[in-house]
Every structure is written in C-alpha cells, then in structure tokens.
C-alpha positions as CSV (number, residue, x, y, z in Angstrom):
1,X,111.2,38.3,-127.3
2,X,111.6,36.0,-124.3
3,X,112.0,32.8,-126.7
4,X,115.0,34.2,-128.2
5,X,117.0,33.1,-125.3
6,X,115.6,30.3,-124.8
7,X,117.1,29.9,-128.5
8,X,120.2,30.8,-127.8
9,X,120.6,28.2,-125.0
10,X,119.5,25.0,-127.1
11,X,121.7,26.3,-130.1
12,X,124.9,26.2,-127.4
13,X,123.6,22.9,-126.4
14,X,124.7,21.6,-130.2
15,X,127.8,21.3,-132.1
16,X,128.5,23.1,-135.3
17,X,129.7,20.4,-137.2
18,X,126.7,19.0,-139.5
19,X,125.1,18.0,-142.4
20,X,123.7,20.5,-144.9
21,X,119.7,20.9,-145.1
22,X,118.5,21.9,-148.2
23,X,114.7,23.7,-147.3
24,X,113.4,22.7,-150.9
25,X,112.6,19.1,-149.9
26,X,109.1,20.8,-147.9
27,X,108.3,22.5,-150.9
28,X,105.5,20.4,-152.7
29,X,105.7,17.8,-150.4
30,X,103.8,15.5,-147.9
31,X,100.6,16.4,-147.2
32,X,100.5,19.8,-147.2
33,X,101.8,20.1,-150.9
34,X,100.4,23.1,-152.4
35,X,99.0,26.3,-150.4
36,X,96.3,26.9,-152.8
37,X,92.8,26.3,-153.7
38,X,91.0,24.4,-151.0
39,X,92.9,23.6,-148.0
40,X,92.0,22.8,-143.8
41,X,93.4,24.0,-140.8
42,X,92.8,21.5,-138.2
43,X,93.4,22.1,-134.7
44,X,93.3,20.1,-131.5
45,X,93.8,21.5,-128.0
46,X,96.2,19.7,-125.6
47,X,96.9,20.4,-121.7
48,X,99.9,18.8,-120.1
49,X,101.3,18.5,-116.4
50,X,103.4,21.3,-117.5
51,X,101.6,23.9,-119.6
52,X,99.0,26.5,-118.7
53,X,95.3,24.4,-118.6
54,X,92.6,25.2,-121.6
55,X,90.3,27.5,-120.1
56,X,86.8,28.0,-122.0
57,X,88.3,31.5,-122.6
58,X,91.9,30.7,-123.5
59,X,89.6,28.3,-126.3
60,X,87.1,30.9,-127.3
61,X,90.3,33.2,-128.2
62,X,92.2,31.1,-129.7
63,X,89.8,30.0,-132.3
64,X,89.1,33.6,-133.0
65,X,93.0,33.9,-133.2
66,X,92.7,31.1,-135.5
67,X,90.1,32.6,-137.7
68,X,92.0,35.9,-137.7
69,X,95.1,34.3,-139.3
70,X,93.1,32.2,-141.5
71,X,92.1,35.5,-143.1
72,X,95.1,37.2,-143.6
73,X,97.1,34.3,-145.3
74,X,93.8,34.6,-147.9
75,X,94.3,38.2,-148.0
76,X,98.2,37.5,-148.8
77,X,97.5,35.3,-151.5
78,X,94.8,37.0,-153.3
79,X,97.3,39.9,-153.5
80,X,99.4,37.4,-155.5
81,X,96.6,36.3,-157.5
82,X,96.8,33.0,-155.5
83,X,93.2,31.5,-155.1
84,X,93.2,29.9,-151.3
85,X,90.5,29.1,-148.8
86,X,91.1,27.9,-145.7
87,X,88.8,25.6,-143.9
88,X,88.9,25.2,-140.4
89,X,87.9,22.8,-138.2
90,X,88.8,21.7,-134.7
91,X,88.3,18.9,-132.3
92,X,86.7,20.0,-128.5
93,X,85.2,17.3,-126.0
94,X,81.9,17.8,-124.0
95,X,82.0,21.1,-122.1
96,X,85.7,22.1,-123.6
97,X,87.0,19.0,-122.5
98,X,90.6,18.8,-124.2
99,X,93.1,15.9,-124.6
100,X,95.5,15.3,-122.1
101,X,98.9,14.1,-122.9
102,X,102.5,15.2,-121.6
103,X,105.0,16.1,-123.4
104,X,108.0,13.7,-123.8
105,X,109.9,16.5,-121.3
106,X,108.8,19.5,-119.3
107,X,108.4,22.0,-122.4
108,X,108.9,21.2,-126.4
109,X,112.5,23.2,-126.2
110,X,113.7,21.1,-123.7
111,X,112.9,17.8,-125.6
112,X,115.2,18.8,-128.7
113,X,117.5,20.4,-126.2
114,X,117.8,16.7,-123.9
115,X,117.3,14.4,-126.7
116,X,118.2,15.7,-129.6
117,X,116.6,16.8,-132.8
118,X,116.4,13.6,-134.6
119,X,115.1,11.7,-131.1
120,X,113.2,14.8,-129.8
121,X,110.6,14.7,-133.2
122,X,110.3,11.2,-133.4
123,X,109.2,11.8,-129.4
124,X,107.1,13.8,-130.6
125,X,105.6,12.0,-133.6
126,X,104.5,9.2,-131.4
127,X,103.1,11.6,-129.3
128,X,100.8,13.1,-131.8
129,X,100.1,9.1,-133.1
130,X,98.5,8.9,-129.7
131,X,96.4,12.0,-129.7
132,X,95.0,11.6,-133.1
133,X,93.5,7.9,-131.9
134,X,92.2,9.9,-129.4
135,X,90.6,11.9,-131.8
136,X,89.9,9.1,-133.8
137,X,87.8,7.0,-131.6
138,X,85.4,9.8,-131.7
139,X,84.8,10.3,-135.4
140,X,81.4,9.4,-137.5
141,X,82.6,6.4,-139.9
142,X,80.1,6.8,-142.4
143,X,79.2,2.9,-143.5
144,X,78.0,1.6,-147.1
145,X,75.3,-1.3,-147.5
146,X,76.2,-1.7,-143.4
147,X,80.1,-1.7,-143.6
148,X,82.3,1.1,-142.5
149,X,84.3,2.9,-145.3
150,X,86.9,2.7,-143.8
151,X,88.6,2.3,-140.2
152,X,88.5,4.0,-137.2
153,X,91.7,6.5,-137.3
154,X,94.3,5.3,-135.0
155,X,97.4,7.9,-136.2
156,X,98.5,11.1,-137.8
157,X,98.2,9.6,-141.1
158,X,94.5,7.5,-140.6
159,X,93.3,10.6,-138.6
160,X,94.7,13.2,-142.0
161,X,93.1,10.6,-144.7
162,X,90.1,10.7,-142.9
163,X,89.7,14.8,-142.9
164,X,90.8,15.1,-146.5
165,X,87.6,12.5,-147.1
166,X,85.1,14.7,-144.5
167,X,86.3,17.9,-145.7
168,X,86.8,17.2,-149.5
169,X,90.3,18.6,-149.5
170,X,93.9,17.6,-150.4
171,X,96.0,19.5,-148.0
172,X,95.2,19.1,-144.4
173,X,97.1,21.1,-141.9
174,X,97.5,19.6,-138.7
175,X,97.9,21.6,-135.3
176,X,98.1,20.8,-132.2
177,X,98.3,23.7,-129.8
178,X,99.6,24.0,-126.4
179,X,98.6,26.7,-123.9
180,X,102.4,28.3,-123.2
181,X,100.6,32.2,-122.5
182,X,102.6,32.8,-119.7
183,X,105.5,30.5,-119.9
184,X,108.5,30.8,-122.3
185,X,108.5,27.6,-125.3
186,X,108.9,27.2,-128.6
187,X,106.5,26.7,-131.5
188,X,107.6,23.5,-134.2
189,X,107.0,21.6,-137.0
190,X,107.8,18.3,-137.7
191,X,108.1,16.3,-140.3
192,X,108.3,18.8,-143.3
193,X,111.5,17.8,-144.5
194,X,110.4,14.3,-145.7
195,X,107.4,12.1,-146.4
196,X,108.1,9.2,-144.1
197,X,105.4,10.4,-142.0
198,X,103.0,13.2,-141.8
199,X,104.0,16.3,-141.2
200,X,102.5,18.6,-138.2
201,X,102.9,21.6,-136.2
202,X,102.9,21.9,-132.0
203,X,101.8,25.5,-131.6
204,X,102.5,27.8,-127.8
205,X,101.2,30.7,-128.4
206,X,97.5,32.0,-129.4
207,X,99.0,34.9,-131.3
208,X,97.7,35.0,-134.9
209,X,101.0,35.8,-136.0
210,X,102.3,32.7,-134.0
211,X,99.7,30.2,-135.6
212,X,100.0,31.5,-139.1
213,X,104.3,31.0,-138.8
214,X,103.6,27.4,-137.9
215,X,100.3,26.6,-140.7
216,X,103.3,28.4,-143.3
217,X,106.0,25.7,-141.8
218,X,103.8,23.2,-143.1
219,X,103.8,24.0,-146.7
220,X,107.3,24.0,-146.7
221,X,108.3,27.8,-145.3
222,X,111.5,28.0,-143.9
223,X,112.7,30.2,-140.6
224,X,114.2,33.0,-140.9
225,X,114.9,34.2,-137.6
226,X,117.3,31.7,-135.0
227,X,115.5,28.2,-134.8
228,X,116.5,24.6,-133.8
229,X,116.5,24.7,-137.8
230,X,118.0,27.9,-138.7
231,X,121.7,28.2,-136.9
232,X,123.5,30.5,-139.0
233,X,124.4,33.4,-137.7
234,X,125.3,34.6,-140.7
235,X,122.4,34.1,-142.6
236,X,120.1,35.1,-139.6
237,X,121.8,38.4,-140.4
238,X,121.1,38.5,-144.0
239,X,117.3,37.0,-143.6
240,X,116.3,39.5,-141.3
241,X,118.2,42.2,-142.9
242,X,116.1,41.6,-146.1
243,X,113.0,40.4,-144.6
244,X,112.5,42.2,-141.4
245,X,108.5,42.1,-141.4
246,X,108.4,38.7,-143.0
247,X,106.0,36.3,-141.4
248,X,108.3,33.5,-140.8
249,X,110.7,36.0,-138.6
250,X,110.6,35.6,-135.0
251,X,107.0,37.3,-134.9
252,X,106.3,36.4,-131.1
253,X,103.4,38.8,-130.7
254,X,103.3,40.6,-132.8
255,X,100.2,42.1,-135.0
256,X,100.0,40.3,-138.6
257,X,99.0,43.7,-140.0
258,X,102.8,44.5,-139.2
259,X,104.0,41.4,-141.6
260,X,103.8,40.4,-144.9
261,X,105.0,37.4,-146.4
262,X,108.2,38.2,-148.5
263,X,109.6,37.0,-151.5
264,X,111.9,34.0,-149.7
265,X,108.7,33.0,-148.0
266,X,106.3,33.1,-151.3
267,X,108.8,31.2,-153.2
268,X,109.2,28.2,-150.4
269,X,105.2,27.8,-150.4
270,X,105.0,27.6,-154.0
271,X,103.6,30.9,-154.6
272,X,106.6,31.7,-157.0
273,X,108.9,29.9,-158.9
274,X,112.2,32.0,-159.6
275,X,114.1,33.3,-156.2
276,X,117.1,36.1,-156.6
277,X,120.5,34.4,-156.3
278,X,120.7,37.2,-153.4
279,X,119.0,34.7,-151.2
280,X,119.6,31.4,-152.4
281,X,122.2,31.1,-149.3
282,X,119.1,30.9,-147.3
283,X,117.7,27.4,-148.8
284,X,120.6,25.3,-147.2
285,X,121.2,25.0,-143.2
286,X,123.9,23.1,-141.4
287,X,122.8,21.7,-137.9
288,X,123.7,18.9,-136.4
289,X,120.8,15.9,-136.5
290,X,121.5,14.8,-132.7
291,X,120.6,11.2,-131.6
C-alpha cells in the first residue's frame, strides 16, 4: 500500500474546485473500443535515469506476469459469455536491450503533481510519440510491386495502425512499462477520455494484478480506489464499500485470484449495458484539469 500516500500527497497538491468528468466518454472509444473478440497487448520496456534498470530477469518475469494476466481477463470474460483473446506481443532489442528515455520528471507521480494533469499527459504523450519511432525504425514494412505499404511508424498512432495491420486486430493495447519494483510510483493511462490522440498506459509494477488494472483503463474502466482521477472521498467510500475485490481497486500486489471484475467495472468495458442507479454516482469525477 505504499502508493496510497504517495496519493494522498498529489491529491493535496490540487484544489477541489473543478469540472465534472463523466467516465462514459472511454467507453467505446479510441482505439481500444470494445474488449472482445480479438484484441493485442503490446508492451515495450523503458529504463530511465530514475527507475530500477531492465534486467534479463526483471524481463523474463514480466512477460510471464503479462501472460498470467492475459489469462485471467479471458477467464473473466468467458464467465460472462464474452468471447476475448488476447494477443501479445512485445518489443526487446538485441540481448534485452530496452529503450531509453526519461521521464519528463523524476517518477510519473511527480510530473502530474509539478505540472499538472492536463500538462503532465501531454508530457507524457510526446514522450511515448518518441519511443514508438524508436520502435518504429525497427519494423518489417512489407512492400507491394517494390513500394512500401505504408510508412515507417514515427508515433503512437503510425506505430498502433501498423500493429492492428501485423496482428489482424482492431483494438491494440499499448503499454509501456517501467521498472518501479523497489521504488514507490504510480501506474496511468492517458488519453482514455477522448480521441484526439491515442490512448496508452505507463505501467510500474510487474504484478499481474498491476498490468491487468492498467490494459482495463484502456477500454474505458474507471478507478475506483484514490487516483489523480478518482478524488472523491465520498465515492472512494462507496466504490470500495461495494467492490472491495474489484480489479480496478488499488490492487498493488495483490494475487488476481483474489479479484474479480465487478459489475461497475463490466459495465464501463462494455461487457454490460444496464448499471444499478446505486452506482451511477461513480461515473462522474470532479478534479481540477491543472495547467
């Protein structure tokens, strides 16, 4: 529970007077529209001045961390009667060589915390703009009669279009993840609120639990535990209350055999379509969009 107070700190650091967020605008949208059928998980690895460095081993676990959660969120849905496989995929240099690129600040809390929500994610967008060329100036362009089909990726967006063509898929979830093991961050996703650009997550932790929270954030899940996007105390209370075991809690570390996804969760992904007026409280946030 060590992030929790990290929490608490950025959520002094902001005044209470704000606009009202309605969570309904990540359901069916961007990219990452419907949790169902075919969809890929696509992670990259990222070291930076500040985080714990990619080890072969830190790697090896993660992707099995990766695989584990994979196969739970298919196990949730088939429950449901939801058909869903998830692909995944990953980009790794030569000899676990990762990509290097700082963070805007010293830790992803401390960006929204210094430059505020709306500055902090556009950072942070332009920082994942420049890993994805990265990633992109290593891709196979397949060419037609001696012509590429289409250009080298150079962005989220390029970098996304050219996965959903490779992996034959609509929804393409994109991760990057940071090695915070032994350091206190926070996990986000950006971009899930609109469609001016693609959305993606910045991952800390290995945990399964951790990744599947921020592959869920994607396809339009909401927080339910104390977040730079879920202030209410209030409504904190009564998510947690009702949901305590629900995957998009605060489920630092712990076993996804523990969780389940509840029926607040199931209806933001698109899994249902009717929620209980008892919760409807929980679709709408007030925080303030910092510049």
């Amino acid at each position: 529970m060590r992030r929790i107070a990290l929490f608490l700190t950025m959520m002094a650091c902001m005044s209470a007077s704000a606009p009202s967020v309605d969570f309904r605008a990540g359901r069916y949208n961007n990219v990452c529209k419907d949790l169902r059928d075919d969809v890929l998980l696509y992670f990259v690895f990222v070291d930076t001045r500040t985080t714990s460095p990619w080890t072969e081993f830190d790697i090896l676990t993660t992707i099995d961390s990766i695989h584990v959660a994979a196969k739970w969120l298919e196990a949730q849905a088939e429950a449901r009667g939801i058909p869903l496989n998830i692909k995944t995929d990953y980009y790794i240099g030569n000899e676990f060589a990762t990509i290097r690129r700082n963070l805007p600040e010293k830790s992803i809390g401390e960006t929204i915390e210094k430059q505020g929500l709306v500055r902090g994610m556009e950072s942070f967008s332009r920082w994942g703009d420049y890993i994805s060329k990265i990633i992109g100036e290593s891709v196979y362009i397949k060419e037609k009669d001696g012509i590429p089909e289409q250009r080298q990726p150079n962005n989220k967006e390029r970098l996304i279009a050219y996965l959903r063509d490779e992996f034959q898929v609509e929804s393409v979830a994109l991760l990057f993840m940071v090695n915070n093991y032994y350091r206190s961050d926070i996990s986000l996703a950006i971009n899930t609120l609109h469609n001016e650009d693609v959305e993606f997550a910045m991952v800390s932790y290995k945990f399964p639990s951790e990744i599947a929270h921020g592959f869920l954030h994607l396809f339009g899940a909401a927080d339910l535990s104390e977040s730079p996007f879920r202030r209410s105390r209030r409504k904190v209370r009564l998510a947690e209350s009702a949901f305590p075991d629900d995957l998009m809690t605060e489920v630092y570390a712990r076993p996804l055999p523990e969780l389940e996804i509840g029926e607040f969760t199931a209806y933001m992904i698109g899994w249902t379509q009717g929620l209980s007026p008892d919760y409807e409280t929980l679709l709408t946030e007030r925080f303030t969009l910092l510049k």
